[in-house]
Steps between C-alpha positions, in 0.01 A plus 500: 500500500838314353257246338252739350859680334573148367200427386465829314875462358374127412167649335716770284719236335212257440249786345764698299523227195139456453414870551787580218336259286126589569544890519824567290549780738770763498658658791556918471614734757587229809813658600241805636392228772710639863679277592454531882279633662055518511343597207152529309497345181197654327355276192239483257315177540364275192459152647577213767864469330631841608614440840687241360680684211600787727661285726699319208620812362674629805757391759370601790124314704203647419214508726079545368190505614271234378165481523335355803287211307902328417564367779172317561699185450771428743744364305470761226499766787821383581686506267407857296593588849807390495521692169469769667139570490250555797112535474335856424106529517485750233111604561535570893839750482668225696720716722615168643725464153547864467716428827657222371612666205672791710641242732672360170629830410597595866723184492682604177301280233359559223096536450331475171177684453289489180396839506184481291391292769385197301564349108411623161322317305624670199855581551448863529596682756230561749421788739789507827346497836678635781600264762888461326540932538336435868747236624828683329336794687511357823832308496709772301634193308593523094251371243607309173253535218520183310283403196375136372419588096326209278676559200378244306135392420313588816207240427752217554566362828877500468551786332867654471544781831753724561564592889661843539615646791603860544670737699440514890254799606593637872200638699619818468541470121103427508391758722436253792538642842424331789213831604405474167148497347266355217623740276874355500358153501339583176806657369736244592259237370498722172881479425556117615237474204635712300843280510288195459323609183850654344658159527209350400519713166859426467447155489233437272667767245859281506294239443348630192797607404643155491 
């Protein structure tokens, strides 16, 4: 465990130059990240860099799921592991990482989950799924909305992003009780969204703006 914190610490200062310089990213909102404490940190996805810029952006370790075919190679398994990622097979509902993810929570830490459930190709925001509602549902734990916006020309690889983060959500602000049903998964998956897409908006209008 202590070498998998170095190792992450090590990975931050080595990636945070060249992701400046690539990406140009700008940090909004991270003082809304709790400082102690587990947490859902609910994210649009838009590709492999994400996990990476999240975790650059904010103080505190972020664990994801990855997808399964990752860690294929040992060495490369090994160390987005100790990045804090383990293996999700997206196309079985691996209850396996489902688990792990609550066990992450349980244990005070904080789990990222891409809440469309995949990437856009386009940039756009892409229909939510409910598996982020479902675990804040289950764990009565807080969930930060947090938006990655290309602001610059999407067709380019390393365009200019903007990573927001907002305001913590308790379960009870979303609805979420522990007897609950589909219907306040839906809703609570509705206003995560909802906080996703007004950032979102925010973002690429200041931007516009200049």
């Amino acid at each position: 465990m202590a070498q998998s914190k170095i190792l992450y610490t090590i990975g931050k200062v080595i990636l945070m130059p060249a992701y400046k310089l690539l990406y140009r990213y700008k940090n909004i909102g991270s003082d809304n990240i709790p400082k102690q404490g587990g947490f859902i940190l609910a994210c649009n996805h838009l590709s492999f860099s994400d996990p990476v810029l999240l975790g650059l952006c904010i103080k505190r370790r972020l664990y994801f799921m990855a997808k399964v075919e990752l860690f294929k190679n040992k060495f490369a398994g090994a160390v987005i592991r100790a990045l804090g990622a383990f293996p999700v097979d997206r196309g079985a509902g691996d209850g396996k990482a489902i688990k792990t993810g609550e066990d992450i929570i349980r244990e005070g830490n904080a789990m990222t989950i891409f809440i469309e459930g995949g990437r856009s190709k386009t940039g756009e925001l892409m229909r939510p799924r409910s598996g982020c509602a479902l675990v804040a549902q289950q764990m009565q734990v807080p969930v930060v909305p947090a938006c990655i916006t290309i602001v610059g020309n999407p067709k380019h690889t390393f365009a200019k992003r903007v990573i927001h983060f907002g305001k913590p959500l308790s379960a009870q602000e979303l609805g979420l009780t522990t007897a609950g049903d589909r219907r306040e998964l839906k809703k609570g998956t509705t206003m995560i969204m909802d906080e996703i897409k007004k950032m979102r908006e925010q973002d690429l209008n200041d931007y516009k703006k200049g």
